[in-house]
VEXDREN-2710 file (C-alpha; in Angstrom, 1 decimal):
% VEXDREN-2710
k/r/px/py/pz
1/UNK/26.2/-80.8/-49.0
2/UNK/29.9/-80.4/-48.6
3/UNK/31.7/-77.5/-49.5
4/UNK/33.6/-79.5/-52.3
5/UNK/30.1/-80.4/-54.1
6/UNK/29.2/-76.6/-54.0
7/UNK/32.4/-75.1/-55.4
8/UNK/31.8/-77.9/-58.2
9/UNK/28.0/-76.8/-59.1
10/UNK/29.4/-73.6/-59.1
11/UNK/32.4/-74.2/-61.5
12/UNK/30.3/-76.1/-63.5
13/UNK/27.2/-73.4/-63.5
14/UNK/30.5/-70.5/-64.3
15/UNK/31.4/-73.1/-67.4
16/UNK/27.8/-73.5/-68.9
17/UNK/27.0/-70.0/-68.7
18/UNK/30.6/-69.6/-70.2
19/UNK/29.6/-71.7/-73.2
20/UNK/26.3/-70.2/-73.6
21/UNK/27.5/-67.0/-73.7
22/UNK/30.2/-68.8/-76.8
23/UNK/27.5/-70.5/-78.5
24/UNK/25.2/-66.9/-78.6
25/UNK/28.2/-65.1/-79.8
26/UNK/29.1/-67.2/-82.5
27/UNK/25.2/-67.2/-83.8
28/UNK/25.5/-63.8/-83.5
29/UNK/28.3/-63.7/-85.3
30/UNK/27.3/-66.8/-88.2
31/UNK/23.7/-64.4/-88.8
32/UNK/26.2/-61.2/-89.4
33/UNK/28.1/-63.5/-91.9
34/UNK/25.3/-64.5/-93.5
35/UNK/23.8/-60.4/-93.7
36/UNK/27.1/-59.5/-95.2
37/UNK/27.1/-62.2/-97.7
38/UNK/23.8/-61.3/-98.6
39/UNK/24.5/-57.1/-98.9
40/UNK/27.5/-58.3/-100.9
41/UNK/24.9/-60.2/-103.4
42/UNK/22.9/-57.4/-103.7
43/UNK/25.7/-54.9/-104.2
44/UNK/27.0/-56.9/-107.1
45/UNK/23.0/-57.5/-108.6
46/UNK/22.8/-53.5/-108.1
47/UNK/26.5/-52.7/-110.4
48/UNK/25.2/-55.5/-112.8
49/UNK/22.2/-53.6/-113.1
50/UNK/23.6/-49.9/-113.3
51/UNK/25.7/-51.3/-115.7
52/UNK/22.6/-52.0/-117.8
53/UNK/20.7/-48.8/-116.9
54/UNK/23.8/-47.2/-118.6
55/UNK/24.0/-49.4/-121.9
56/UNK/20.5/-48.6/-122.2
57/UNK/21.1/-44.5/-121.6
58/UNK/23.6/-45.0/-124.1
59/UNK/21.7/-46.5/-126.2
60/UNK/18.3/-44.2/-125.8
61/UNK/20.9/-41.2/-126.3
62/UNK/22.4/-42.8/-129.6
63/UNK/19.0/-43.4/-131.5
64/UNK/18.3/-40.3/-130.4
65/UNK/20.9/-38.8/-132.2
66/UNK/20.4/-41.0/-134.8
67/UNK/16.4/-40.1/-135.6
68/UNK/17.6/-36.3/-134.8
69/UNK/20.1/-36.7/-137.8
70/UNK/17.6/-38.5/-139.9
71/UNK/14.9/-36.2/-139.1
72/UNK/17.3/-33.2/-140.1
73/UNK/18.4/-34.9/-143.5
74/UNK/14.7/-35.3/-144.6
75/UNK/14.3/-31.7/-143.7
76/UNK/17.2/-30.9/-145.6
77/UNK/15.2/-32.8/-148.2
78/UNK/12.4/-31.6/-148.4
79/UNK/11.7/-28.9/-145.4
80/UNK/7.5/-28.4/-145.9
81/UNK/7.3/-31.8/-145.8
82/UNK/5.8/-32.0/-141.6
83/UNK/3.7/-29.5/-143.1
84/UNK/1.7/-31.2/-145.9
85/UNK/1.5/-34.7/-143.1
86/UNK/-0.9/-34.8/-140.6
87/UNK/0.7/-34.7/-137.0
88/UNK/3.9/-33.5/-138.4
89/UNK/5.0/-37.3/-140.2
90/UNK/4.8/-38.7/-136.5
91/UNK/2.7/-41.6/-137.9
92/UNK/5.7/-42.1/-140.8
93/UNK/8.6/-41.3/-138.1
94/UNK/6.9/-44.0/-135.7
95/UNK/6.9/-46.4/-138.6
96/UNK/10.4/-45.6/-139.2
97/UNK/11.5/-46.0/-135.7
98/UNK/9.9/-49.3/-135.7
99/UNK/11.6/-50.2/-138.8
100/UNK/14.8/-49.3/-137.5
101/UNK/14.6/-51.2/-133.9
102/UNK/13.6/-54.0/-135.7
103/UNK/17.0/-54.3/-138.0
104/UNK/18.5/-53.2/-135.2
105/UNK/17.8/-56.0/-132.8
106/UNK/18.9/-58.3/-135.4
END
């Protein structure tokens, strides 16, 4: 073998491993895309679904306040009333939280 054939299997050996090397960087670099797209997807699913987790709080706090107000206007009412039900009027405040949700949700 001449010295011109080796310096060419050598130059071309330098320029494969050179694209190898390319080609492994850029799939590197594609699958890092790809797990940054995907962390970005699930970023935005987790907001959307804070956002939701606080409509609901607000909403659990506002009927809250709501049955609390109701509760304290039958009591203004009639105040010995929890006393002459059984379990307090849960059984009648459960039906009335019921009845509420129901007109609520429309």
């Amino acid at each position: 073998m001449d010295a011109g054939t080796a310096i060419a299997i050598a130059v071309a050996a330098v320029v494969l491993v050179a694209l190898l090397l390319f080609l492994a960087r850029r799939g590197r670099e594609r699958r890092r895309e790809q797990r940054r797209s995907e962390a970005g997807e699930i970023r935005r699913e987790a907001r959307v679904e804070a956002a939701r987790a606080e409509q609901l709080a607000a909403e659990a706090e506002r009927r809250g306040r709501f049955a609390r107000e109701r509760k304290a206007e039958a009591d203004d009412l009639d105040p010995d009333a929890g006393q002459r039900e059984p379990n307090g009027g849960a059984e009648r405040n459960r039906e009335v939280a019921e009845h509420y949700d129901k007109v609520n949700r429309g």
